[in-house]
C-alpha positions, 0 to 999 in steps of 0.5 A, spaced: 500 500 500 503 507 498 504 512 504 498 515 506 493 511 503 487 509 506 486 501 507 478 502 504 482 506 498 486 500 497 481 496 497 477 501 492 482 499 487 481 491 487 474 492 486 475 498 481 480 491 477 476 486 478 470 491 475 475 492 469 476 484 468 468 484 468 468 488 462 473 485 458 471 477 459 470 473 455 463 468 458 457 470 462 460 466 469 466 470 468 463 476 467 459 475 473 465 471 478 467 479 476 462 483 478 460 479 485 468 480 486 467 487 486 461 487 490 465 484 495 471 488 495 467 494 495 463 491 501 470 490 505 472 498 504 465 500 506 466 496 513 473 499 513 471 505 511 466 505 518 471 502 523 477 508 522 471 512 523 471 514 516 463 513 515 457 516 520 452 513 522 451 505 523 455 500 520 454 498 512 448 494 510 451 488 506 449 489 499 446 483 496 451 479 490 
């Protein structure tokens, strides 16, 4: 991770890349491996985002995949 970069940025970055390789697969099922990965990442840095204290209020719903 570079200096001064927040953990939910980094995992911003992993759901940006896997929404990337969705739209350049070649499948439908690799398409979708890609987008609930994303999902996924995205859910991880909304939950870091609130325990650094980074986000208001209660603590992000889990979007559904």
């Amino acid at each position: 991770m570079e200096a001064g970069m927040k953990r939910s940025d980094g995992l911003r970055k992993n759901a940006e890349n896997c929404t990337e390789m969705a739209q350049i697969a070649e499948t439908e099922p690799k398409k979708k491996r890609f987008e609930r990965m994303a999902d996924a990442w995205n859910n991880l840095a909304d939950n870091q985002e609130w325990l650094d204290g980074d986000s208001q209020g209660p603590p992000p719903e889990r979007r559904a995949p």
